[in-house]
N, C-alpha and C positions, 0 to 999 in steps of 0.2 A: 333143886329149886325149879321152879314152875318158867313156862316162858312169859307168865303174865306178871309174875313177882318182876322178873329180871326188867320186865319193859315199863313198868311203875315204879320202878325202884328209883332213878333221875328226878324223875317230877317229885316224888315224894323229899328225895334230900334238895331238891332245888326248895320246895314250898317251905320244909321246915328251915334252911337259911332262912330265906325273905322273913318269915316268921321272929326268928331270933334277930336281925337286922332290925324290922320294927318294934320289937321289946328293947332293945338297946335303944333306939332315938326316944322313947317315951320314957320310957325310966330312967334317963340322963339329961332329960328335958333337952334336949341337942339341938339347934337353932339349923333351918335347913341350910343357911348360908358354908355350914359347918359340914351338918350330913345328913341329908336330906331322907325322909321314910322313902317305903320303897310307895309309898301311893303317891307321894310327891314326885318320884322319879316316874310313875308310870304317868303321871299328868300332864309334866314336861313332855314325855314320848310322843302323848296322843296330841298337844299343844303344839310342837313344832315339827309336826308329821313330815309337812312337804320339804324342809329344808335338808330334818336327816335323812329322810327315804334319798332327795337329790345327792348327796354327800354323800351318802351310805352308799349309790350305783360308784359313785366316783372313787372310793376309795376301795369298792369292791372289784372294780375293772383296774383299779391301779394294782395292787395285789396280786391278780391270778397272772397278770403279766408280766410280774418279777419272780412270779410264782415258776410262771411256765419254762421262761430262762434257767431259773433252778435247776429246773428237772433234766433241762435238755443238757443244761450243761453237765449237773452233774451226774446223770446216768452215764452219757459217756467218760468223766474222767475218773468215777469209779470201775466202768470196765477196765480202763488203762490200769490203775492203780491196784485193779485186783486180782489183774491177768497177770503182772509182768511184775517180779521180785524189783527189779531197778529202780521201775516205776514208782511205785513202794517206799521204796529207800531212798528216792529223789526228792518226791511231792509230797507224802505224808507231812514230814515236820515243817515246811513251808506252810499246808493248810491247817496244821495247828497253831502256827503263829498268825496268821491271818487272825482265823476264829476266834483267839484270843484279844482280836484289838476290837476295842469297842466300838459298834457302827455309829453309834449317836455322833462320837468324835469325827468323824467322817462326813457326816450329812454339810458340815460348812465347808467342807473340801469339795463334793459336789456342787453346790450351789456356784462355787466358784467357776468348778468345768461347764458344768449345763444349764446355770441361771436357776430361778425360783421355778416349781411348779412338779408338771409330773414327773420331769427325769428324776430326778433324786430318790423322791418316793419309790420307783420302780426297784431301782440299782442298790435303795437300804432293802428293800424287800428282798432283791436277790441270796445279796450279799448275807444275809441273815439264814438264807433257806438252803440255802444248797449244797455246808455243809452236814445237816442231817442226809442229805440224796447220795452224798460222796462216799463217807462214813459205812454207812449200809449197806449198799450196790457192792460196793471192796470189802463187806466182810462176807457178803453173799458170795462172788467168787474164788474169794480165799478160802473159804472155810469146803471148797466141794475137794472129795477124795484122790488124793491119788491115783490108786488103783484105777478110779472110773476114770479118770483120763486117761492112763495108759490103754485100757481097752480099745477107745474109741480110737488112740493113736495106731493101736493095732492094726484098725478096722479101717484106717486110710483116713478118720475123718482129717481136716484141716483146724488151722484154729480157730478160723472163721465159724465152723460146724460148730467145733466146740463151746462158742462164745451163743450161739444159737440156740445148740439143742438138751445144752447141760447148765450152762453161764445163768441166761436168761431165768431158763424154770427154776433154777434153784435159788435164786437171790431176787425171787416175785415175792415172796414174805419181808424181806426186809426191805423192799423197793417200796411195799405198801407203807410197811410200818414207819419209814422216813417222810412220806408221802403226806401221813397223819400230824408228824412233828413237822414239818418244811411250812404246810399249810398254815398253821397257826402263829409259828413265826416270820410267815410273811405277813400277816396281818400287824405286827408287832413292831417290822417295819417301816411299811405304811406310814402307820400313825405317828410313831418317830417324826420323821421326814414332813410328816404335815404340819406337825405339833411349830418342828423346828423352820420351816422355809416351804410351807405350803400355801394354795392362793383356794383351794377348796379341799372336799373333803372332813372325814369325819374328826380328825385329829386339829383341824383349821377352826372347824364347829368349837371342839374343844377349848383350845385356845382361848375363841373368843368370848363362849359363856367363862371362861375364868376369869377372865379382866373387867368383864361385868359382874363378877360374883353369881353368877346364874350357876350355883354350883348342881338344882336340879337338872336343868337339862345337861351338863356335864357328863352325868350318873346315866338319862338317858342315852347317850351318845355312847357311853359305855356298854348298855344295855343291846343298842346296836351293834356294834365290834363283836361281841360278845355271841350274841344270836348268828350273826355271817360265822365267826367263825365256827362252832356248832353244827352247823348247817354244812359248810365244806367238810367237816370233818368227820359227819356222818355220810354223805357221798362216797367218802374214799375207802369209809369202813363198808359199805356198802359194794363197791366196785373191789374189794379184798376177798369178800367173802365170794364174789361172784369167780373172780379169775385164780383164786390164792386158797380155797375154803377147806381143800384140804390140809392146811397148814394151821386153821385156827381153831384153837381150843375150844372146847363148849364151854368153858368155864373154869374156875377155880379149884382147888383141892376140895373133895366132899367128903368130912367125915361120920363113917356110920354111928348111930348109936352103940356105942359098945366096944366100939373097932378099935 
């Protein structure tokens, strides 16, 4: 497969959605209140440009900050958790019961600790991202060889060295690849959190076009969330391939004619 197939390949299955999208609203005569084409939705887009671009800074600067918590947090307690067996067998099923409880349930619990606005959005962001950072980072250092540790034990490193010069490199694939997932579900929180006890932002936008029935600009709004996250999420593929690239595949299984 060619790199120009692979780079057309997106826009092409994006265009035939939106395609199929507008043959469904017209062959079911579909009322936009209901579900609006996608020319309706790009109308609303370019119609309430200043509100969502405003909204859209706000709920993108709210995200990378429960983003960045994410990471910081959970890069270090996946080192803890994937250096040290106790660790492991302490914190693991804790952060599985965590992850298990639904954030949405939680955003009126914050509201209560930190009031309306951006704490909460921040803290569902977090809470939503950080265990793909955990997860990954502790399987990156759990999964490195025995053997290569003893060498280096051999060799005097410390476990400091070790978390440095083997830890690090070797669990830079799954740091990214958590990185790709973390991002998009902070966005996911966000909107949560705005949807539920926000005073701006894109999920607030939301909100409001539904209680007017503006179900197009809704669609737009989505259209936004959507595009940000895209956008972060080619960044990180891009920062993978830069620091990580020998880690990632050119692609999928290819079979020869014949083969």
């Amino acid at each position: 497969m060619s790199r120009t197939t692979e780079r057309i390949a997106p826009w092409v299955t994006a265009a035939l959605m939106l395609i199929l999208w507008w043959l469904v609203v017209v062959a079911f005569r579909i009322e936009s209140f209901v579900l609006p084409s996608p020319v309706e939705s790009v109308t609303a887009l370019y119609q309430y440009r200043y509100p969502l671009a405003i909204n859209g800074f706000a709920t993108l600067a709210t995200t990378l900050a429960g983003f960045a918590l994410a990471v910081a947090f959970g890069l270090a307690l996946g080192i803890i958790v994937g250096s040290f067996r106790l660790a492991y067998a302490a914190l693991y099923p804790i952060l599985i019961a965590f992850n298990s409880v639904p954030k949405a349930a939680l955003v009126p619990i914050l509201v209560i600790w930190f009031g309306v606005g951006t704490v909460p959005a921040v803290m569902t962001a977090f809470m939503l991202s950080f265990f793909p950072v955990v997860v990954n980072v502790a399987t990156g250092f759990a999964t490195i060889e025995p053997e290569l540790l003893d060498v280096m034990r051999a060799l005097g490193a410390s476990r400091w060295d070790m978390v440095l010069k083997i830890g690090m490199p070797r669990s830079l694939p799954y740091f990214f690849a958590s990185l790709k997932i973390a991002i998009t579900l902070s966005f996911v929180g966000t909107v949560i959190a705005e949807i539920v006890a926000g005073n701006n932002g894109i999920g607030n936008v939301m909100l409001i076009a539904g209680s007017n029935f503006n179900v197009p600009l809704v669609f737009a709004a989505l259209l936004v969330v959507g595009a940000m996250g895209i956008g972060m999420y080619a960044i990180f593929a891009a920062l993978e391939t830069r620091f990580a690239g020998w880690s990632v595949r050119g692609g999928g299984i290819e079979f020869a004619a014949g083969g």
